[in-house]
Residue, then its C-alpha position, 0 to 999 in steps of 0.5 A: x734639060x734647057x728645052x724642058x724649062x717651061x717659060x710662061x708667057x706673062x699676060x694680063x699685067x702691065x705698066x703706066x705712068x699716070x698724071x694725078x693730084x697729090x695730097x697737096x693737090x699738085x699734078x704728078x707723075x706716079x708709076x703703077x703696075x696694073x693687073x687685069x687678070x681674074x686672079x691675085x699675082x703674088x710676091x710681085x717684084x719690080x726693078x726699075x732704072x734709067x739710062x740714055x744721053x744727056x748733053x752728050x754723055x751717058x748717063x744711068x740711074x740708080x737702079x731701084x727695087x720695089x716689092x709688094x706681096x700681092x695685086x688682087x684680081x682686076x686692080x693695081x699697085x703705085x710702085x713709085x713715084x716719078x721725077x720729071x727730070x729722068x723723062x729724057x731717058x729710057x725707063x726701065x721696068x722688070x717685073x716678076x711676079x707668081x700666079x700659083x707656084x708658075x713665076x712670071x716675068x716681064x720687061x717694059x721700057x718708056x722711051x725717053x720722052x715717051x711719058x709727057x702730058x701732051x701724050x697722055x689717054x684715058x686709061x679707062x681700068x683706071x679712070x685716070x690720065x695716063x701713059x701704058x705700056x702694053 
């Protein structure tokens, strides 16, 4: 029964908020999903969302969900884009994804104030500035 559900531990695949020009050549903040494995992870699902205190109350964003149909081997996926007005609560990311017919799943969290230029490093799968969570 439960103890014959197998759940597959996700490695390989991994979160960043990364500092870069735009198309008007203004720095901002994007969040992308990177994926280091040697193989393409299919029917990829992300839901994000925001929570924490501000002037005392708690407060949650609007919990978002975004879909790409596949990240190819050794390269990433902009999920979305970021608003430096949510960086002083907890961000959330669920991701799932397939490898084959075997699903995935796995949870990162920015803490709030974690993502901050002063705190960025060279992603270097990326080449870019960045904040990633492991």
């Amino acid at each position: 029964m439960l103890k014959d559900i197998e759940d597959p531990i996700s490695e390989g695949v991994t979160m960043a908020a990364v500092y870069e020009l735009n198309a008007e050549k203004e720095m901002v903040w994007n969040m992308y999903l990177l994926n280091y494995k040697n193989t393409t992870i299919d029917s990829v699902l992300v839901t994000s969302k925001g929570y924490g205190q501000k002037d005392g109350e708690d407060v949650s964003t609007t919990t978002l969900r975004h879909f790409v149909k596949e990240i190819p081997a050794q390269s990433v996926a902009r999920i979305e884009p970021l608003q430096e007005e949510i960086f002083s609560l907890i961000s959330e990311y669920f991701v799932t994804y397939y490898v084959g017919n075997t699903i995935y799943e796995r949870k990162f969290i920015f803490e709030s104030y974690s993502i901050s230029v002063k705190k960025t490093v060279l992603i270097t799968f990326m080449g870019q500035q960045g904040i990633e969570v492991l």
